[in-house]
C-alpha positions as CSV (number, residue, x, y, z in Angstrom):
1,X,-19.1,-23.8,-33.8
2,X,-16.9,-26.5,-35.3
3,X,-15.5,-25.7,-38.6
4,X,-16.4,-28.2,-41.2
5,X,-13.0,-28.5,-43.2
6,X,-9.7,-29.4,-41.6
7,X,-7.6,-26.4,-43.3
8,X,-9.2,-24.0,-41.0
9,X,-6.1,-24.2,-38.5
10,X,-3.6,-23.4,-40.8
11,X,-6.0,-21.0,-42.8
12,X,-5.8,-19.2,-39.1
13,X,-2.0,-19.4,-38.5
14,X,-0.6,-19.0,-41.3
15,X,-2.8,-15.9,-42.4
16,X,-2.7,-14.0,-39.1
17,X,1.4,-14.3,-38.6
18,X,3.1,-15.4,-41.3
19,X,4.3,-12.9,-44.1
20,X,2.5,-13.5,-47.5
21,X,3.5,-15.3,-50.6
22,X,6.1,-12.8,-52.5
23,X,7.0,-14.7,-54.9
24,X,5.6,-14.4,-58.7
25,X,3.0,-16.3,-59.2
26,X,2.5,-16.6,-55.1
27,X,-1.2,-18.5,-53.7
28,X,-3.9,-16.2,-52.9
29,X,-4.8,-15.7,-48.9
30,X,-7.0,-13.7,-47.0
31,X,-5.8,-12.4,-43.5
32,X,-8.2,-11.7,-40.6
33,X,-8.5,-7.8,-41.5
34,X,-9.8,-9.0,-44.4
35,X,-6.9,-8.2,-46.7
36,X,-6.7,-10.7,-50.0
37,X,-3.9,-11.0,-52.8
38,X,0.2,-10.0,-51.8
39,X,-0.8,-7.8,-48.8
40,X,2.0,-6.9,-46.3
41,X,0.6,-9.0,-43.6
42,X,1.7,-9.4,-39.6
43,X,1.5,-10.5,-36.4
44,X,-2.5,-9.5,-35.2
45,X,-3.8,-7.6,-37.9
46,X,-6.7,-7.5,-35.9
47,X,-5.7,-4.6,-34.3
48,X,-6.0,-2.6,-38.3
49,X,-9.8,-3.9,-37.7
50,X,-12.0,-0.6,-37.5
51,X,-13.9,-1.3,-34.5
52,X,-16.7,1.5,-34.6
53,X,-20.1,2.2,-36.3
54,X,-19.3,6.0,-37.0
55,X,-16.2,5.4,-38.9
56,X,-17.2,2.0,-39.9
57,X,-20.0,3.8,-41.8
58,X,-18.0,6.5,-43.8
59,X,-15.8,4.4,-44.7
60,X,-12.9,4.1,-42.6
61,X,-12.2,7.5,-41.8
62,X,-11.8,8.7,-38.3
63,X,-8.0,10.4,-38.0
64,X,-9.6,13.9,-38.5
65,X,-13.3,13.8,-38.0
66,X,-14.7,15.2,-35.2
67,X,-13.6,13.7,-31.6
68,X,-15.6,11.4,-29.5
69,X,-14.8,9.0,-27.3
70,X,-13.5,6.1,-29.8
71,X,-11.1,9.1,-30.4
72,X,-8.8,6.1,-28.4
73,X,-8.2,3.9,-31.5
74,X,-8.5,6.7,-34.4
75,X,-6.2,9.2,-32.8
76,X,-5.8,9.8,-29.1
77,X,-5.1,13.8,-29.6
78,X,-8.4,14.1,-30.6
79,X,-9.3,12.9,-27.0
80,X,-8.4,16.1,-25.2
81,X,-10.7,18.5,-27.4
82,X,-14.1,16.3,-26.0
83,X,-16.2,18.4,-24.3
84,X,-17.7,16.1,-21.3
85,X,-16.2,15.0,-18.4
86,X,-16.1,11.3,-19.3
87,X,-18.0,8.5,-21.2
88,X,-17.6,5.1,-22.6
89,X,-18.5,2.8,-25.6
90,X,-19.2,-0.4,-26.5
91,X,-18.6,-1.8,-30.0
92,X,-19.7,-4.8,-31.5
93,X,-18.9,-6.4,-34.7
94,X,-19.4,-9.9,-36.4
95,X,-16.1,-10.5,-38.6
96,X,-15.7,-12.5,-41.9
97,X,-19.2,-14.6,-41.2
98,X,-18.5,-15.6,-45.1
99,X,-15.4,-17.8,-44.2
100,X,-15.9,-18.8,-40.5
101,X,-19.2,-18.1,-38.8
102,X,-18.6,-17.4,-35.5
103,X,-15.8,-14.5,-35.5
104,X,-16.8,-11.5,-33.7
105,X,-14.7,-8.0,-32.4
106,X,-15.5,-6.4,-29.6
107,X,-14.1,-3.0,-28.1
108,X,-15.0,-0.8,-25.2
109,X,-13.6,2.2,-24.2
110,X,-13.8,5.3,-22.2
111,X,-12.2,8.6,-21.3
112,X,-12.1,11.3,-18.0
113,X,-10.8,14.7,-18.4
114,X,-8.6,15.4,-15.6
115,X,-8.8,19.2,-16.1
116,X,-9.1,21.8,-18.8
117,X,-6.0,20.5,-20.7
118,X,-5.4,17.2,-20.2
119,X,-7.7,13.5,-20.6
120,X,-6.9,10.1,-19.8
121,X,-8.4,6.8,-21.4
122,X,-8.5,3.4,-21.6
123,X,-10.0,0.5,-23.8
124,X,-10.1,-3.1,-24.2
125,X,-10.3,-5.1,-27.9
126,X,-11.4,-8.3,-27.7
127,X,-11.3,-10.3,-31.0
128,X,-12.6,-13.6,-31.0
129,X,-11.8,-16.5,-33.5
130,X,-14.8,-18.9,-32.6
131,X,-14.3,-22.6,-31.9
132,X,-12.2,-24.4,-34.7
133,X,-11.0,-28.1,-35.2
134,X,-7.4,-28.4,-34.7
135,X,-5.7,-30.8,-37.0
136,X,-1.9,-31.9,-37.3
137,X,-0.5,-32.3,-40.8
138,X,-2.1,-36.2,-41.3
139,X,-5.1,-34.5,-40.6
140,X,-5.3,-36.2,-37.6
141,X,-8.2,-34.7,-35.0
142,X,-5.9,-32.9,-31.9
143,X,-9.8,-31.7,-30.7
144,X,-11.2,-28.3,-30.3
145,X,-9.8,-24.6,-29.8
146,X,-11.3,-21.5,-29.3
147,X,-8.4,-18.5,-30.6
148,X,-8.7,-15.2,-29.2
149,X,-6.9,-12.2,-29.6
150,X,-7.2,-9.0,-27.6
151,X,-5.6,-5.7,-26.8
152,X,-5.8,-3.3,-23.8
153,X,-4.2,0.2,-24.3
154,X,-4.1,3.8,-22.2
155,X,-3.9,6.8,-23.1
156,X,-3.0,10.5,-22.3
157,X,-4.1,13.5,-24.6
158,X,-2.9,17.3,-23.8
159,X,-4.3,20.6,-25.7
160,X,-1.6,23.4,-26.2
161,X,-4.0,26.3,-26.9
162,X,-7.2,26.4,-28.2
163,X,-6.4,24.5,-31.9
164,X,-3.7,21.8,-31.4
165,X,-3.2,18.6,-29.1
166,X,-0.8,15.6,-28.8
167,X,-1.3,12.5,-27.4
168,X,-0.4,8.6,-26.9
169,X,-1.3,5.4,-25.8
170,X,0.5,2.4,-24.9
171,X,-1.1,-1.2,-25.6
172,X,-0.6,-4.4,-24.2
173,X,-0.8,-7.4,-27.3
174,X,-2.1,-11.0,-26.3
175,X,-2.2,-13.6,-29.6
176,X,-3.2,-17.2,-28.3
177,X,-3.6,-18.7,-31.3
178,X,-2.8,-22.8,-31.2
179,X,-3.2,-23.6,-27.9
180,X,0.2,-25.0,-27.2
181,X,0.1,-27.5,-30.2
182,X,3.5,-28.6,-31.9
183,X,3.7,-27.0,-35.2
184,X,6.4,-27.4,-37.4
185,X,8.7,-28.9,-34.9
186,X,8.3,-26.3,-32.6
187,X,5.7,-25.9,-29.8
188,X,3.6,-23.1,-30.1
189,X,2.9,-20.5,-27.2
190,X,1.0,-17.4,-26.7
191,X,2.2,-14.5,-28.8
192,X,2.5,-10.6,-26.3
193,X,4.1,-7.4,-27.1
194,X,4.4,-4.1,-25.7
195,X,3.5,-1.0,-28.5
196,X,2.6,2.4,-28.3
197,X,0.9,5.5,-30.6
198,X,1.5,9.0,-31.1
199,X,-0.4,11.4,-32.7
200,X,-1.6,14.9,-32.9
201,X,-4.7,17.0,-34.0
202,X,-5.1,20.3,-35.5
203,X,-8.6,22.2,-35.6
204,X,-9.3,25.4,-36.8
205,X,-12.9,27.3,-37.2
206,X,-13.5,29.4,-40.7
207,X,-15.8,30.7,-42.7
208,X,-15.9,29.3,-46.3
209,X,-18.4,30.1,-48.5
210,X,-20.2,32.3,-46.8
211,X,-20.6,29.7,-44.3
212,X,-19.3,28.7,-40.7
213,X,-16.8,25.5,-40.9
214,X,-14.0,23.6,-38.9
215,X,-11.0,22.4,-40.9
216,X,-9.1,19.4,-39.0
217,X,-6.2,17.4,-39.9
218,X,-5.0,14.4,-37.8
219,X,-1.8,12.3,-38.1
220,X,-1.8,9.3,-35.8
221,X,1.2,6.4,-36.1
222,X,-0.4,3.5,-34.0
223,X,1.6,-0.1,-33.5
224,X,5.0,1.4,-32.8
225,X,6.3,-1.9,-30.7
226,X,8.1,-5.2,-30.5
227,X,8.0,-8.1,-32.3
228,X,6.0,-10.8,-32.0
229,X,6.9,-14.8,-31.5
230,X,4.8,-17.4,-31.1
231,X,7.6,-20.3,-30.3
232,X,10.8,-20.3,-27.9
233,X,13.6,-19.9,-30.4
234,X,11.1,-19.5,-33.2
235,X,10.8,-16.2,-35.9
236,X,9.8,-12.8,-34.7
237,X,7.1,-10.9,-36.8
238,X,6.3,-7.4,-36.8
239,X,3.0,-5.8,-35.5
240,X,1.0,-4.0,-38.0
241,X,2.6,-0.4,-37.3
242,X,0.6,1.8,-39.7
243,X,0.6,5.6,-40.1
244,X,-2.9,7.3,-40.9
245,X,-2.9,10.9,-42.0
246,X,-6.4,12.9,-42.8
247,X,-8.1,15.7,-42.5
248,X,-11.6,16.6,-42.4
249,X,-14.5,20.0,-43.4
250,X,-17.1,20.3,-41.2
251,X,-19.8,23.0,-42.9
252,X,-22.3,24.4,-40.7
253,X,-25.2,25.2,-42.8
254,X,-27.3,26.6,-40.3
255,X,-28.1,26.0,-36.4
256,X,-30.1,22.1,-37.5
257,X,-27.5,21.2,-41.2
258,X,-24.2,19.9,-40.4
259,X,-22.2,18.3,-43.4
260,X,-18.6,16.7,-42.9
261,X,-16.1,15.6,-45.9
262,X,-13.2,13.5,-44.4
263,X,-10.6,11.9,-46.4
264,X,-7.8,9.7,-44.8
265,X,-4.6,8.2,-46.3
266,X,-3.1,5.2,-44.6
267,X,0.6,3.1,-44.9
268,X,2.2,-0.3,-43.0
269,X,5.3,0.9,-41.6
270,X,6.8,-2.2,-42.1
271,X,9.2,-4.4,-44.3
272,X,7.5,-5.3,-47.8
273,X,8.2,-8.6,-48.9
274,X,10.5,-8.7,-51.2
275,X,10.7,-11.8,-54.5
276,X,12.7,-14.8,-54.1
277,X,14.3,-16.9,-56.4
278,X,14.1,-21.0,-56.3
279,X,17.0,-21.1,-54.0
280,X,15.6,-18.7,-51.9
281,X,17.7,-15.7,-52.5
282,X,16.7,-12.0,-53.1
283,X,16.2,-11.1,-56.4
284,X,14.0,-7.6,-56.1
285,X,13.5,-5.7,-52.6
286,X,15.1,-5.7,-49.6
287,X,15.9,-8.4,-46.4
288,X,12.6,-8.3,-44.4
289,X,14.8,-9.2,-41.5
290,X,15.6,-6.0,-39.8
291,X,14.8,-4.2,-36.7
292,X,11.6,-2.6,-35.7
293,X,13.0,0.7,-36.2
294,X,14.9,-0.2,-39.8
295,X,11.1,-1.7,-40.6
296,X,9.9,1.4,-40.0
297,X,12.1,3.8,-42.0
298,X,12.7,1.1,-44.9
299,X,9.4,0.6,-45.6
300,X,9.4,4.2,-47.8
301,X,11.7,2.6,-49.9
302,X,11.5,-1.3,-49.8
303,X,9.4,-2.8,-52.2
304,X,10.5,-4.5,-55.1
305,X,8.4,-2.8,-57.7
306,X,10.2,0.4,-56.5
307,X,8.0,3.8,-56.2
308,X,5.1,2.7,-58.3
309,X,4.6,-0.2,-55.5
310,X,5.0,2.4,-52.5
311,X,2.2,4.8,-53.8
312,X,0.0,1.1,-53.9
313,X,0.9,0.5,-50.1
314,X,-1.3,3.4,-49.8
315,X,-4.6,3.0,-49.0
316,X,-7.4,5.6,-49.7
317,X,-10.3,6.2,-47.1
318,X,-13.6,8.7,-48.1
319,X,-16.3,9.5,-45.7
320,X,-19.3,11.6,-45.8
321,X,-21.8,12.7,-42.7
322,X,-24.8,14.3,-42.1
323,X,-26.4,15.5,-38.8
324,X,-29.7,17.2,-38.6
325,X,-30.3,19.2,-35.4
326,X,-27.1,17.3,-33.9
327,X,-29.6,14.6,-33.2
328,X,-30.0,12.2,-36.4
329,X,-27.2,11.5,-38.8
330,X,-27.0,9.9,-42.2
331,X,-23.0,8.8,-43.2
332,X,-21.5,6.9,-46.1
333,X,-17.8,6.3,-47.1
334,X,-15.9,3.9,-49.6
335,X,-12.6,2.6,-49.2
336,X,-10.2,1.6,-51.7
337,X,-7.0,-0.9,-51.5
338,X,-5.2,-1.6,-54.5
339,X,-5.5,-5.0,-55.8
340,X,-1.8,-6.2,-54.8
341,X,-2.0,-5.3,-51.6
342,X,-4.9,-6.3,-50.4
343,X,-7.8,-5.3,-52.5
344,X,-10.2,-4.8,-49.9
345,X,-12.6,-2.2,-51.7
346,X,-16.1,-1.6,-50.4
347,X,-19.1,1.3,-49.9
348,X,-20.2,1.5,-46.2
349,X,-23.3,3.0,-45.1
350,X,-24.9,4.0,-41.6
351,X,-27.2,5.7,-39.6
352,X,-26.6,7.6,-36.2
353,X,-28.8,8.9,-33.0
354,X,-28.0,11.2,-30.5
355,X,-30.6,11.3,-27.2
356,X,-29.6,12.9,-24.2
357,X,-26.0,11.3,-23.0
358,X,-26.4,8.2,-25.6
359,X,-25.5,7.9,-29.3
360,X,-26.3,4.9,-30.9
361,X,-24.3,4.0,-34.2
362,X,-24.9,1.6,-37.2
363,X,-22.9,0.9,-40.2
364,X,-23.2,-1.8,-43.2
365,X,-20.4,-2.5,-45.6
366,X,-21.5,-3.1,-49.4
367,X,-19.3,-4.9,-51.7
368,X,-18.7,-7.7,-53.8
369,X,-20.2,-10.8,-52.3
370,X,-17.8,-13.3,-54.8
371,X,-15.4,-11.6,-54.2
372,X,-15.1,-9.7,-50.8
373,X,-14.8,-11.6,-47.2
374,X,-16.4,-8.3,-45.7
375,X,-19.4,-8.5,-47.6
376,X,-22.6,-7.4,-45.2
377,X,-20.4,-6.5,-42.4
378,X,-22.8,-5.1,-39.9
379,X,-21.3,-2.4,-36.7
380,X,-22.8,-1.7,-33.9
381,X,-21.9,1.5,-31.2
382,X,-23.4,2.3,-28.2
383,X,-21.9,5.7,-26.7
384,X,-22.5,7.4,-23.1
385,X,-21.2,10.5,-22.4
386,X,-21.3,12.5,-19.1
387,X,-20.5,15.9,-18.1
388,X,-19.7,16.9,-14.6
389,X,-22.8,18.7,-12.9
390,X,-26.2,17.1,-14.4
391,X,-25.0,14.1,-16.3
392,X,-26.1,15.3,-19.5
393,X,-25.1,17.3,-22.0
């Protein structure tokens, strides 16, 4: 679908890899993970886009909470501690219909488990930009161009004894964007890059309360890779490397009540964009222009507002579920961003159904229609899941 104002291209480019306005008094722009205000933004943010119904419901969580096979993108530890031989899923989501109407993320996956220890899985992400009119800066028509995005990762996940696993994945990045216009002086190409994850999970059965539960914590740093260009010659821009720690308490009531509380914390790993005077010099935080690892490091102890702005790069992710007779669950989450760095602040709510080998997941975001891009974003997650003698479980 054509876009009816001629902004839309730069609206795209400039918000998916450009870093944001840092200086005071800086416009206002909202980047496709649906981040508003001075966010840190990067090259494909899509790839911070939670592409599942289960998390997407409570919230955002999914570091901790108990594994299944979208394990890939949460935390690949989790993978090895599955209990069927394989399975696969397929996750659909329409993105941002309140700016552009034709956005959409889709994400399948699977997972095989090689032997008692060790799983191996795969996934594709598939983000999809709709059709746009491209338009040079006289606002001259250059015709029609349908951006995509998309990702395609594998993964290994090993348990060492019965509570603890590591694992990783390594991803492949493909950003076409402008379809080979001239922009700037420069002509534009297809963005790639090569990153990789690590992570590791933690579980642990208890009784608290009186009652059976499983503790888990989860610490999964996903993005670790090179930079990004989208022009010979041109500027580099880092991918969104972000570090998620959680953990999650899984009470079982009895042999049909099931109650999990997960909370997960999340940072960028990368350079905050520090304030600029009218000449263009730094006047508060550090050169953004650094390597991948000095991104990474610095960006404890980069911004300009000093360690009140750090503890705002950190974004806070609640998530409640239900499951009755492991067969019907009830989930509900919020997350919260703080207002300088993205703002994104929302209630999400879902349902979930377990029959035989399939779950079926749904998940609604809540929030503030004036002011929220993600208002009424809807998740939907199909799951299979096989063991290996009767194909059920």
């Amino acid at each position: 679908m054509k876009s009816k104002f001629y902004g839309l291209l730069f609206i795209l480019f400039f918000c998916v890899i450009t870093v944001a306005d840092a200086q005071v008094g800086g416009g206002t722009t909202t980047t496709t993970d649906g981040r508003q205000g001075n966010a840190i933004t990067t090259a494909v943010p899509f790839l911070l886009i939670t592409p599942d119904a289960r998390s997407g419901s409570m919230g955002d969580v999914g570091v901790a909470v108990e594994p299944d096979v979208n394990a890939t993108y949460w935390n690949p530890a989790k993978l090895a501690f599955l209990k069927d031989q394989y399975g696969f899923s397929f996750n659909y989501s329409p993105w941002l219909q309140k700016l552009v109407p034709d956005i959409n993320l889709a994400y399948i996956n699977g997972f095989y488990r090689i032997d008692d220890r060790n799983v191996i899985g795969g996934s594709l992400r598939y983000f999809s930009l709709g059709q746009i009119q491209l338009v040079d800066a006289n606002q001259t028509s250059l015709g029609t161009y349908s951006p995509n995005e998309l990702s395609v990762d594998g993964s290994f996940s090993r348990t060492f004894g019965d509570n603890f696993s590591l694992g990783t994945a390594l991803r492949f990045i493909y950003s076409n964007l402008s379809s080979g216009q001239f922009f700037d002086g420069q002509q534009t190409k297809a963005g790639t890059a090569l990153a990789a994850d690590i992570s590791g999970y933690y579980k642990e059965d208890k009784d608290i309360f009186g009652k059976s539960a499983t503790l888990a914590f989860g610490l999964d740093i996903s993005n670790i890779g090179t930079k990004m260009s989208y022009a010979d010659g041109g500027p580099k821009y880092f991918l969104p490397t972000n570090m998620r720690l959680g953990g999650a308490s899984t009470f079982h009531l009895d042999d049909f009540n099931d109650f999990t509380f997960a909370l997960d914390l999340n940072k960028l790993l990368v350079p905050t964009p520090p304030i600029y005077d009218t000449n263009g010099r730094i006047v508060a935080g550090k050169d953004p222009n650094r390597s991948v690892p000095a991104g990474i490091f610095g960006s404890f102890s980069d911004a300009p507002g000093g360690f009140q702005e750090e503890l705002q790069e950190v974004s806070i992710a609640t998530g409640l579920e239900y499951w009755y007779n492991h067969q019907f669950a009830v989930r509900t989450g919020y997350f919260y961003e703080n207002p300088n760095k993205g703002n994104r602040q929302y209630l999400t709510l879902g349902l979930g159904l377990h029959y035989n080998i399939v779950d079926i997941d749904f998940s609604y975001l809540v929030a503030n229609q004036q002011k929220s891009p993600l208002a009424n974003t809807l998740r939907l997650s199909v799951i299979l899941n096989f063991d290996d003698h009767t194909g059920s479980k």
